[in-house]
DSSP file (Angstrom, degrees, kcal/mol; ACC not computed):
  #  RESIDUE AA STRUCTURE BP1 BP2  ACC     N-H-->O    O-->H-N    N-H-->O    O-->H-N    TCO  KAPPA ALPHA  PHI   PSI    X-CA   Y-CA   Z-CA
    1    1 A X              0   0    0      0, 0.0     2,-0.3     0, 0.0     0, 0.0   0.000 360.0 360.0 360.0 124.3   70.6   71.5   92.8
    2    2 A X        -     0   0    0      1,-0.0     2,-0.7     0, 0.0     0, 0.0  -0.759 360.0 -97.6-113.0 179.8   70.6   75.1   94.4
    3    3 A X        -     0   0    0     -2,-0.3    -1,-0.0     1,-0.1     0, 0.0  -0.865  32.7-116.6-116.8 126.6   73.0   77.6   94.3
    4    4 A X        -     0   0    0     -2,-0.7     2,-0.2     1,-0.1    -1,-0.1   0.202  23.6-160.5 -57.4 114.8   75.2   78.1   96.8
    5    5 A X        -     0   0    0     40,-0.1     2,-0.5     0, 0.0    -1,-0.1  -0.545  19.4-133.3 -81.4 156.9   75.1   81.6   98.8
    6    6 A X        -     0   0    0     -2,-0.2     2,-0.3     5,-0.0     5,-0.1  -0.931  22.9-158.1-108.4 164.4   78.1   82.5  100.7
    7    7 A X    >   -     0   0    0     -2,-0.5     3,-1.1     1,-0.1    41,-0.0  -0.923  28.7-111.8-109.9 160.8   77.3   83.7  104.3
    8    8 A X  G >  S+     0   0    0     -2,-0.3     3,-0.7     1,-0.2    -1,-0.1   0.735 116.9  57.9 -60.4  -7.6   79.4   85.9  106.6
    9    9 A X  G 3  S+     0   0    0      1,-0.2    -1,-0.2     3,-0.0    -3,-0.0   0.714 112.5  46.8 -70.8 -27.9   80.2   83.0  109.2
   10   10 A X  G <  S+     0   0    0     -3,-1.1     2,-0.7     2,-0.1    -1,-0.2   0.201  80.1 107.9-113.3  25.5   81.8   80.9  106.0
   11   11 A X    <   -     0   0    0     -3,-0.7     2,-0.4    -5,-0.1    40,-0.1  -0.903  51.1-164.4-108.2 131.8   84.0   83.5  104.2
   12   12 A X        -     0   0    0     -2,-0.7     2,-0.3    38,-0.1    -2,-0.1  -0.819   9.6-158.3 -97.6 132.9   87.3   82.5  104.8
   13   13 A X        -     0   0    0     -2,-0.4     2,-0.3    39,-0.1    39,-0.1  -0.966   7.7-166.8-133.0 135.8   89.8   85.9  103.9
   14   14 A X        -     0   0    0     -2,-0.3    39,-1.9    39,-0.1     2,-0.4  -0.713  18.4-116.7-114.6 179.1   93.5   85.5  103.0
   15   15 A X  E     +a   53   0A   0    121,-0.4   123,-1.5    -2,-0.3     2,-0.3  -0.891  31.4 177.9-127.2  96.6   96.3   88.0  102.8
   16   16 A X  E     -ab  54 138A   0     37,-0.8    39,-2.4    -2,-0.4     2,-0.5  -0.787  11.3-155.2 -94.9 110.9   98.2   88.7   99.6
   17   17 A X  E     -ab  55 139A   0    121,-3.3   123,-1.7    -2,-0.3     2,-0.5  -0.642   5.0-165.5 -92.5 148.4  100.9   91.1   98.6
   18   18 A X  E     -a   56   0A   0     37,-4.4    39,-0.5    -2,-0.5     2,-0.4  -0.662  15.3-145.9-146.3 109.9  101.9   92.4   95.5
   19   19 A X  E     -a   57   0A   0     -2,-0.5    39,-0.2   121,-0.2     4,-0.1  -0.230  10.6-163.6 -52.3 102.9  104.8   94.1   94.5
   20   20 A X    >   +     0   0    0     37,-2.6     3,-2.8    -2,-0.4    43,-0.2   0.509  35.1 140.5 -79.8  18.0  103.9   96.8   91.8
   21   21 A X  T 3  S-     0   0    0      1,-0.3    41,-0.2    41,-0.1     3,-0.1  -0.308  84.7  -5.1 -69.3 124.8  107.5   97.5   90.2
   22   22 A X  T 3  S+     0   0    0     39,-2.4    -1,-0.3     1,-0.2     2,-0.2   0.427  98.4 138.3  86.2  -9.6  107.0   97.9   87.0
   23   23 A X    <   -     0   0    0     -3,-2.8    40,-1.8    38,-0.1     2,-0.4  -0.555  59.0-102.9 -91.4 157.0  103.3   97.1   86.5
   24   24 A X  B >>  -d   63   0B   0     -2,-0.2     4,-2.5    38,-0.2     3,-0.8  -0.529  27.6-133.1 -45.8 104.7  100.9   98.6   84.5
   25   25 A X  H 3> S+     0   0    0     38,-2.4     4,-1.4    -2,-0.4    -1,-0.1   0.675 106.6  34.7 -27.9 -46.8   98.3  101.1   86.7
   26   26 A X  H 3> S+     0   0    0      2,-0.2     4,-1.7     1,-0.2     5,-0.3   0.774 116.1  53.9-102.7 -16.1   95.2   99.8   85.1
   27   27 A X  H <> S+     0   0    0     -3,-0.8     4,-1.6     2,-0.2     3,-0.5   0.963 114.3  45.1 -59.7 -63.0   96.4   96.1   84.7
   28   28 A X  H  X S+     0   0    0     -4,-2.5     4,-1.2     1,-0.2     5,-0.2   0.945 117.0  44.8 -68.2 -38.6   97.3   96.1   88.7
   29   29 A X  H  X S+     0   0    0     -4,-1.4     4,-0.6    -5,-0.4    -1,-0.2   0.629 111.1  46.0 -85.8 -10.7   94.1   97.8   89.7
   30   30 A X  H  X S+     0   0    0     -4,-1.7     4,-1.0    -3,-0.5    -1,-0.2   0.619 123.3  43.5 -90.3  -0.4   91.4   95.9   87.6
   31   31 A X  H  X S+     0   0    0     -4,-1.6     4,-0.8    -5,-0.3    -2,-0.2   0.836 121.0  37.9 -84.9 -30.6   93.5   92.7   89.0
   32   32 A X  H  X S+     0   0    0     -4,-1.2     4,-2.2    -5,-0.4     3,-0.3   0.922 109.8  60.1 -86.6 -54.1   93.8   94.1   92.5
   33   33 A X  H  X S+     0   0    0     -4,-0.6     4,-1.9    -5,-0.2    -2,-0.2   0.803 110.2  48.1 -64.7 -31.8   89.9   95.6   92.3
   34   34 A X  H  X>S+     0   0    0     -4,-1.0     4,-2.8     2,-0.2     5,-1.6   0.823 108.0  49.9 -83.4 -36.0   88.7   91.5   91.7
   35   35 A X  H  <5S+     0   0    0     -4,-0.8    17,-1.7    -3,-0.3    -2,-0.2   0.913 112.0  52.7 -62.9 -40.7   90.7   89.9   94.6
   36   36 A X  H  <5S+     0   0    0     -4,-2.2    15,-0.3    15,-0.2    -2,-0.2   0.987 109.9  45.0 -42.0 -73.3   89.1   92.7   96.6
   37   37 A X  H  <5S-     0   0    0     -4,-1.9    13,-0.7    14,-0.2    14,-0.4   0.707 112.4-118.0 -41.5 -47.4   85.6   91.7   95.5
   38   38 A X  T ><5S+     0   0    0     -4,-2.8     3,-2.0    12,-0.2     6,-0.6   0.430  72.3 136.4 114.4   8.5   86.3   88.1   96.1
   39   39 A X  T 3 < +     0   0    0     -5,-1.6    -4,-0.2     1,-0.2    -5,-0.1   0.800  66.2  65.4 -69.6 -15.3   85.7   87.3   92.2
   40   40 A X  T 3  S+     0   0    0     -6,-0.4     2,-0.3     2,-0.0    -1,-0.2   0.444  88.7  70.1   7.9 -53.7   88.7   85.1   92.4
   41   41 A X  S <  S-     0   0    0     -3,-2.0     3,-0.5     1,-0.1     9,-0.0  -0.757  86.0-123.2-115.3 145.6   87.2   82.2   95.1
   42   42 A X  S    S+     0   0    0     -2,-0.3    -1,-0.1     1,-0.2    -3,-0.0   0.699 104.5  75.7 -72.2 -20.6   84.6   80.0   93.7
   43   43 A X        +     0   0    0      7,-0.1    -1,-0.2    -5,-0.1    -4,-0.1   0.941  65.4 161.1 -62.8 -69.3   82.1   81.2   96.8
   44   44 A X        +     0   0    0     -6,-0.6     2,-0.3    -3,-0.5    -6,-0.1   0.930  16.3 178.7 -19.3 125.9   81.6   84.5   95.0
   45   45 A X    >   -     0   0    0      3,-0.1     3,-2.5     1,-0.1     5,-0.3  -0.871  18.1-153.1-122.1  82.0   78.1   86.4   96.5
   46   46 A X  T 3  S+     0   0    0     -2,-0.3    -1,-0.1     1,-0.3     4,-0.1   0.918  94.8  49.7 -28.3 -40.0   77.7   89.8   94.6
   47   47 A X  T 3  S+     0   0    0      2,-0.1    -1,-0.3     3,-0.0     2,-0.2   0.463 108.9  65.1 -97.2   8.9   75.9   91.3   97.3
   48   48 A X  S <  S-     0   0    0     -3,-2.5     2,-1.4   -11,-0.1    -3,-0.1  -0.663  83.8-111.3 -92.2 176.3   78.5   90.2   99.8
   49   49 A X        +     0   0    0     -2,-0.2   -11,-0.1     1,-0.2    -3,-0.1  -0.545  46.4 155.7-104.0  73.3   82.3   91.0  100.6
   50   50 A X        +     0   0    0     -2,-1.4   -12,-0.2   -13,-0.7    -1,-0.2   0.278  29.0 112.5 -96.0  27.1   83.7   88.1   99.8
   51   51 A X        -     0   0    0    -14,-0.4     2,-0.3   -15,-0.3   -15,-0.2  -0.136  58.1-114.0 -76.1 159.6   87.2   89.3   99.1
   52   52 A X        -     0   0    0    -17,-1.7   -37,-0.2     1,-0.1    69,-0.1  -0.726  34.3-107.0 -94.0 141.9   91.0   89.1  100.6
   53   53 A X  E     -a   15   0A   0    -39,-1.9   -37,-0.8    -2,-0.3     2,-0.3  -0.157  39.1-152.5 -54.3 166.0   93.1   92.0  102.0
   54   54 A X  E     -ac  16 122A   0     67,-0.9    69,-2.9   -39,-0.2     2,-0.6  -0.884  10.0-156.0-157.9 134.9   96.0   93.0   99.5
   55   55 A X  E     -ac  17 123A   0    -39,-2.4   -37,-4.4    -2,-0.3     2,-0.5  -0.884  11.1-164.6 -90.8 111.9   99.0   94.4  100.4
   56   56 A X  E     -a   18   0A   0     67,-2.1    69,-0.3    -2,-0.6     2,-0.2  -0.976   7.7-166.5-115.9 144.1  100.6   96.5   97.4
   57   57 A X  E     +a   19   0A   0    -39,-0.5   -37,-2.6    -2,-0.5    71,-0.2  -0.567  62.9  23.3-123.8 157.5  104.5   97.5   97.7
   58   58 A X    >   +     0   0    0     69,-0.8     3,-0.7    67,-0.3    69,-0.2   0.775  60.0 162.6  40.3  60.7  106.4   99.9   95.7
   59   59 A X  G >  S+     0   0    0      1,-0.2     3,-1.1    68,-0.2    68,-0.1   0.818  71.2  69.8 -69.6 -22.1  103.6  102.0   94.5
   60   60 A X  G 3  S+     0   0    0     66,-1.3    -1,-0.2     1,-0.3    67,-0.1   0.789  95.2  56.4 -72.0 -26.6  106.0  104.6   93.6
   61   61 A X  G <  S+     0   0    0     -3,-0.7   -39,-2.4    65,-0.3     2,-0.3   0.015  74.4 130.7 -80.8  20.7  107.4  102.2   90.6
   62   62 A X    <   -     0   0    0     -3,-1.1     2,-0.4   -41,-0.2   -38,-0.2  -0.673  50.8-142.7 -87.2 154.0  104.2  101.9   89.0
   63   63 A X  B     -d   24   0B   0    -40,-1.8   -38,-2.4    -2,-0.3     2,-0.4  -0.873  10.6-160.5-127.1 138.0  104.4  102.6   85.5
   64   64 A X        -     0   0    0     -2,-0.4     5,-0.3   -40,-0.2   -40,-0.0  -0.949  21.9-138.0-111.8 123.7  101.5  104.5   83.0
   65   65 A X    >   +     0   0    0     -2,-0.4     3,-1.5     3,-0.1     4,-0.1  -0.117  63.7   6.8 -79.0-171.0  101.6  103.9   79.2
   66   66 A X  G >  S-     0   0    0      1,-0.2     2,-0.6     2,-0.1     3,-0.6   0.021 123.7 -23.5  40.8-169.8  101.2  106.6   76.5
   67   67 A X  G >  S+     0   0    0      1,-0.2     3,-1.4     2,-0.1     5,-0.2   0.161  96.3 120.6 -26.8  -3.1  100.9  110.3   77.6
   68   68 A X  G X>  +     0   0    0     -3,-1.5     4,-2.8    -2,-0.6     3,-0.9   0.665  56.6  59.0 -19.6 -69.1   99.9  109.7   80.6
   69   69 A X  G <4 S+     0   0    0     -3,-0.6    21,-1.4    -5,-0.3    20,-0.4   0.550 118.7  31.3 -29.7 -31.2  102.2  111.1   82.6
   70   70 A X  G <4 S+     0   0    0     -3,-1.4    -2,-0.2    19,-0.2    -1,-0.2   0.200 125.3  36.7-122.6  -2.4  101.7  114.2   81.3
   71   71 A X  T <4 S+     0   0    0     -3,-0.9    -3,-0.2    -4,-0.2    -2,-0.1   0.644  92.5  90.9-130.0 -40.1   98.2  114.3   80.3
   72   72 A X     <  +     0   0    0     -4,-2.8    17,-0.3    -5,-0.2     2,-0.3  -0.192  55.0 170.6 -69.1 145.4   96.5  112.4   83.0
   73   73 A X        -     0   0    0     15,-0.2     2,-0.4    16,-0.1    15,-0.2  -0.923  31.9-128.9-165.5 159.9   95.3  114.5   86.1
   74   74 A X        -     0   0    0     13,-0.5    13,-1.4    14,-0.3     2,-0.2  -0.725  17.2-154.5-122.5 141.6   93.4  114.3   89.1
   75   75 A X        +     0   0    0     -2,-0.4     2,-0.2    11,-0.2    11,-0.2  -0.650  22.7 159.4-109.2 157.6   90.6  116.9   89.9
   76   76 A X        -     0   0    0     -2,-0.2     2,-0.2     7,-0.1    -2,-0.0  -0.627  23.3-153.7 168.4 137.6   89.5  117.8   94.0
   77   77 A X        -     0   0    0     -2,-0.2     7,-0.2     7,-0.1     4,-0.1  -0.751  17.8-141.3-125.1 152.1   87.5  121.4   94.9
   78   78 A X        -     0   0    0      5,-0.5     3,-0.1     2,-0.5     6,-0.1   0.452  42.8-117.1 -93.3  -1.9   88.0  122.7   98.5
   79   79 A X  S    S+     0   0    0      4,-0.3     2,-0.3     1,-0.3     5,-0.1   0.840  85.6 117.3  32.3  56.5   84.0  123.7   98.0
   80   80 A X  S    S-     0   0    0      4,-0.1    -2,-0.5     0, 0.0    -1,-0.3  -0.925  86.0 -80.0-116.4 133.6   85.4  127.3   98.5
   81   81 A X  S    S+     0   0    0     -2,-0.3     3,-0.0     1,-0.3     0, 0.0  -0.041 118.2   2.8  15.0 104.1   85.0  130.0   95.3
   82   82 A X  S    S+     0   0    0      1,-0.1    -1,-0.3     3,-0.0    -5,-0.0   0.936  88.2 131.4  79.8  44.0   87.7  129.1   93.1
   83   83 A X        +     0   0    0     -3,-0.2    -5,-0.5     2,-0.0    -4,-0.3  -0.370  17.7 137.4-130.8  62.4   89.2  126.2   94.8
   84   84 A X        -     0   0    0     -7,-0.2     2,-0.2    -6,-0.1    -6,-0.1  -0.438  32.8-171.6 -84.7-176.9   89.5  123.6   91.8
   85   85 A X        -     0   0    0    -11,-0.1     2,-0.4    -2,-0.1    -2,-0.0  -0.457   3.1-166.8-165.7  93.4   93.1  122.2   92.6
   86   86 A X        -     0   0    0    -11,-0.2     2,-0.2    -2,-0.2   -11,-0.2  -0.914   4.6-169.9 -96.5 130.8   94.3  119.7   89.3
   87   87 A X        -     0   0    0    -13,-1.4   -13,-0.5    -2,-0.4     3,-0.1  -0.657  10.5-124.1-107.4 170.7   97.0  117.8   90.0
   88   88 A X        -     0   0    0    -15,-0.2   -14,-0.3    -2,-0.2     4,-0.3  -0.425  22.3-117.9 -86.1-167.0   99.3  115.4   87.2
   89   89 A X  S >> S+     0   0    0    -20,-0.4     4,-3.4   -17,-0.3     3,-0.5   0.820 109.9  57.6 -53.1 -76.9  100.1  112.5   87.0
   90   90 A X  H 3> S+     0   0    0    -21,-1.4     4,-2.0     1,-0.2     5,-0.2   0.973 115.8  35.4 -44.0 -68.3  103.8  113.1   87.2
   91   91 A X  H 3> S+     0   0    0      2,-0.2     4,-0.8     1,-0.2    -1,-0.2   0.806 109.3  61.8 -67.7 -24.0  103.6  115.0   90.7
   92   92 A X  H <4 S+     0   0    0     -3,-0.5     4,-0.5    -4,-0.3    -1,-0.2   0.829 110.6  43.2 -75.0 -38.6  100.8  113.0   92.1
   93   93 A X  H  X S+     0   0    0     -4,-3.4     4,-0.7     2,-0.2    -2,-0.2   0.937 115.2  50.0 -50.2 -78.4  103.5  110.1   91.7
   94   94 A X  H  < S+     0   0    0     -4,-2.0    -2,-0.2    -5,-0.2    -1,-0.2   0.673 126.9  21.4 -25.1 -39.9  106.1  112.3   93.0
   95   95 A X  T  < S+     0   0    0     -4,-0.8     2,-0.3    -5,-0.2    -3,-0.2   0.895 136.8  14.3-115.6 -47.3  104.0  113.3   96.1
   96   96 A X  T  >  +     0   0    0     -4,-0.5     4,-0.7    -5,-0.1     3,-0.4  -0.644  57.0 158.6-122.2  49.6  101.5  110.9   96.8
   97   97 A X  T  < S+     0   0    0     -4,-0.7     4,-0.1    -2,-0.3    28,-0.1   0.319  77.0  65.1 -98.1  -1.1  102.0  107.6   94.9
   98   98 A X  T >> S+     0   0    0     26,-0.1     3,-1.1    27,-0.1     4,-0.9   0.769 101.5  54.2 -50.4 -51.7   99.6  105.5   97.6
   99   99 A X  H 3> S+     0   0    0     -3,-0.4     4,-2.4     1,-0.3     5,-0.2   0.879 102.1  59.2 -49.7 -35.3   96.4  107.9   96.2
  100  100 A X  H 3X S+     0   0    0     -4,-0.7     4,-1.1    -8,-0.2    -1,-0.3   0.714 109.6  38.0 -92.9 -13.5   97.2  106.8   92.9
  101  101 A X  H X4 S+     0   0    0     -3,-1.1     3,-1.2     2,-0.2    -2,-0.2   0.883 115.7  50.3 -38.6-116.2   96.7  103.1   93.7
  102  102 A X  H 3X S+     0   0    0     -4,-0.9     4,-1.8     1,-0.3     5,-0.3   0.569 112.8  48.4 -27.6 -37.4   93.7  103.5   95.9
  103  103 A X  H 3X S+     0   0    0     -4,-2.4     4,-3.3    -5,-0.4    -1,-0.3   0.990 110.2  55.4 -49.7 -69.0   92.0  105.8   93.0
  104  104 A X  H X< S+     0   0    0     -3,-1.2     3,-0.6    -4,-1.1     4,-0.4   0.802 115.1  36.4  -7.4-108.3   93.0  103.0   90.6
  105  105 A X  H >4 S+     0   0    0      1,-0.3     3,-4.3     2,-0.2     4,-0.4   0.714 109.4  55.6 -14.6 -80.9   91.1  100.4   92.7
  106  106 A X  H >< S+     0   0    0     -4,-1.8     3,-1.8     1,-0.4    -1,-0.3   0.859  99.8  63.3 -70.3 -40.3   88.0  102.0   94.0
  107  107 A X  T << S+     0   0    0     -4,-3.3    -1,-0.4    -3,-0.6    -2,-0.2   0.715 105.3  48.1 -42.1  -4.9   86.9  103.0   90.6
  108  108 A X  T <  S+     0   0    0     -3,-4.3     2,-0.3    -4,-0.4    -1,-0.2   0.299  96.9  82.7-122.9   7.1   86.6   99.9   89.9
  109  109 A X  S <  S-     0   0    0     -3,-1.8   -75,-0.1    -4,-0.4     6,-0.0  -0.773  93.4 -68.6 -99.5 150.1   84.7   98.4   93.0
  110  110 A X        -     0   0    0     -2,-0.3     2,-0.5     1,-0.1    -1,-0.3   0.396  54.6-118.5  -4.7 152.3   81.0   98.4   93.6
  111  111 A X  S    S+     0   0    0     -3,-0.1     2,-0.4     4,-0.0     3,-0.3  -0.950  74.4  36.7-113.5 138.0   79.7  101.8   94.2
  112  112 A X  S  > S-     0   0    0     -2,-0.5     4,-1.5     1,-0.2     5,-0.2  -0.955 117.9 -39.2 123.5-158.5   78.1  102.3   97.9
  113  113 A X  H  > S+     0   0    0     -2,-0.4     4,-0.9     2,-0.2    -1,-0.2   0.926 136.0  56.1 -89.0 -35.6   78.7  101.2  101.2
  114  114 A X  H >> S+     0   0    0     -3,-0.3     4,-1.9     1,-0.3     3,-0.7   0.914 112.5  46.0 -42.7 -60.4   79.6   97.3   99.6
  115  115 A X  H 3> S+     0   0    0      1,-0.2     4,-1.2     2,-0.2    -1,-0.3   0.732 110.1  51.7 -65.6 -43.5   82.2   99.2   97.5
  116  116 A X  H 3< S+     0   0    0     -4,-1.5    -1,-0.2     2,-0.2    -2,-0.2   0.580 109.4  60.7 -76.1  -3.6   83.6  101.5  101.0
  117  117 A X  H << S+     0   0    0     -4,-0.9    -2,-0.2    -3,-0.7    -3,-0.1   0.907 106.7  36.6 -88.2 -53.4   83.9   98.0  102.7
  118  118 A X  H >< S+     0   0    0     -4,-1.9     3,-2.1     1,-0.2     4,-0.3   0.967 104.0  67.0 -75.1 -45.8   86.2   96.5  100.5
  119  119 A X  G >< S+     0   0    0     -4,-1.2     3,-1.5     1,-0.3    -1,-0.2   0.889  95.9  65.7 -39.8 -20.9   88.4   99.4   99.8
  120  120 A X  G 3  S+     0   0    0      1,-0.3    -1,-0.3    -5,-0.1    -2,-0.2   0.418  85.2  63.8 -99.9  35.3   89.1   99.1  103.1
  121  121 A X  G <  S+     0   0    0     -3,-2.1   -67,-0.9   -69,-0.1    -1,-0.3   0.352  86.2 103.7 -69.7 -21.7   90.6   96.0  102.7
  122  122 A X  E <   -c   54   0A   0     -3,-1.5     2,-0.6    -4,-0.3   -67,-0.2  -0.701  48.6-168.7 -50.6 103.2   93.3   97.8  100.6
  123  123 A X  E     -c   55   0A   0    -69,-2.9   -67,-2.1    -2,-0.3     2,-0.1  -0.803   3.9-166.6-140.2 102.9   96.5   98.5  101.7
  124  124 A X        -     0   0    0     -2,-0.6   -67,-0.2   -69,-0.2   -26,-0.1  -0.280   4.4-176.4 -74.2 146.7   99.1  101.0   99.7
  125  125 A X        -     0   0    0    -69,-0.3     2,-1.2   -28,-0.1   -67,-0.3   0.410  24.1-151.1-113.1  34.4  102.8  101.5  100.2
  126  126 A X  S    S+     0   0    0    -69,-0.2   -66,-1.3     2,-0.1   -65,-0.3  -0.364  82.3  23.3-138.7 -33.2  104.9  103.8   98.5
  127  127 A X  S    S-     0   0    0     -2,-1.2   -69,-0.8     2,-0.3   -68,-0.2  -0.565  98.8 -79.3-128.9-155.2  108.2  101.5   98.8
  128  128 A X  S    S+     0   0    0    -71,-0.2    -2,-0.1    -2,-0.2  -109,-0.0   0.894 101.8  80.0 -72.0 -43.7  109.1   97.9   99.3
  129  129 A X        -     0   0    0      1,-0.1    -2,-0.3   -72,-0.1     2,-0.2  -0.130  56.5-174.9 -63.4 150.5  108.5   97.5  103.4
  130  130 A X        -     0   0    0    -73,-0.1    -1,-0.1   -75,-0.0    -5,-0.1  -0.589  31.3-130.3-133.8-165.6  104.4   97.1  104.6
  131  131 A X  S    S+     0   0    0     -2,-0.2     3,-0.4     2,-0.0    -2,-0.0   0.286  87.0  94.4-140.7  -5.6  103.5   97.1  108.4
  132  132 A X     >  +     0   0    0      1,-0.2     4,-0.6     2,-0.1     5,-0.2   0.045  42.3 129.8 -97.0  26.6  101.3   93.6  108.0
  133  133 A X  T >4  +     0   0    0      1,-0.2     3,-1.4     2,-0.2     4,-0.2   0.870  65.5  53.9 -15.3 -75.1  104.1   91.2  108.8
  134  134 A X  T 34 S+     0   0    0     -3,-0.4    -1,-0.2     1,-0.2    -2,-0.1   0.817  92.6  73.7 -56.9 -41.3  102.2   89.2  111.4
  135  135 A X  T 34 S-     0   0    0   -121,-0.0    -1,-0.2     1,-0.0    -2,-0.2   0.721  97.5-137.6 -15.6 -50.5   99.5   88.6  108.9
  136  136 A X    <<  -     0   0    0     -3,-1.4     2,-0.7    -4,-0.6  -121,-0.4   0.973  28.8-147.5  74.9  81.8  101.8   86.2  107.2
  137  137 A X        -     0   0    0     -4,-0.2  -121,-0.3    -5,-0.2    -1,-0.2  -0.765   9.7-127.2 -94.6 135.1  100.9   87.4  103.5
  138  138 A X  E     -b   16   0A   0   -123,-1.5  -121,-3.3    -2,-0.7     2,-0.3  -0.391  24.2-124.7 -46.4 136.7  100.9   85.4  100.6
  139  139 A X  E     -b   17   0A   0   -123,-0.2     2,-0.4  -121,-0.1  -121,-0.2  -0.811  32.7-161.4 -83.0 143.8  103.2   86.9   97.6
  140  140 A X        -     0   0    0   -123,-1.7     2,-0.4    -2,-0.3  -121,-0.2  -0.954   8.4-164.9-118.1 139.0  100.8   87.1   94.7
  141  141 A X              0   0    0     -2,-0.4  -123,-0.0  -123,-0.1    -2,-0.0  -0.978 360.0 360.0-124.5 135.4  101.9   87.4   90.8
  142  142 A X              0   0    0     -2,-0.4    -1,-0.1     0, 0.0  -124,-0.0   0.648 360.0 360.0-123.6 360.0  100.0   88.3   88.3
């Protein structure tokens, strides 16, 4: 018996959405971050990309427990003298509530080019409508 490799000619990729109203941030992103990966389909190859697209809706309804809100904050330097910029939680929702998704996720993928491959497979929306129609996505629950 050997063990089965997957190749790229035999990965078959489906297209899944998932509404995030109401879910937990790190619950939807280590759930989202394995469908990516492809841990999911019994073909699984670490060292390939053997993941499905995901569509996520309503990112703006995602929900953080404990202090979060408030505590949580996101760090990015302009690499000018004094250009640290921390944002919260609360306002990065407010203004940007795709980034906070897509942060989610890609910490939790591969680091490297394996890891920039699936992320782009990732696809945020800040309210219920997506633009991947024709796709014909699967609803996913988790």
């Amino acid at each position: 018996m050997k063990t089965y490799i997957a190749t790229p000619s035999t990965i078959e990729r489906k297209w899944y959405v998932v509404d995030a109203e109401g879910m937990t941030l790190g619950r939807l992103a280590a759930q989202t971050a394995a469908i990516l990966r492809g841990k999911n389909k019994p073909t699984f190859t670490p060292f390939l990309d053997t993941g499905d697209y995901v569509i996520v809706v309503n990112a703006s309804k995602v929900k953080v427990t404990g202090k979060k809100l408030d505590q949580k904050t996101y760090f990015s330097h302009s690499k000018y003298v004094g250009g640290v910029r921390v944002t919260p939680l609360r306002e990065m929702i407010a203004t940007k509530p795709e980034k906070v998704i897509e942060h989610a996720v890609y910490g939790m993928l591969p680091k490297g080019p394996l890891g920039r491959q699936m992320s782009k497979k990732l696809f945020v929306y800040a309210g219920p409508e997506h633009k991947q129609q024709a796709q014909k996505p699967e609803k996913l629950t988790f």
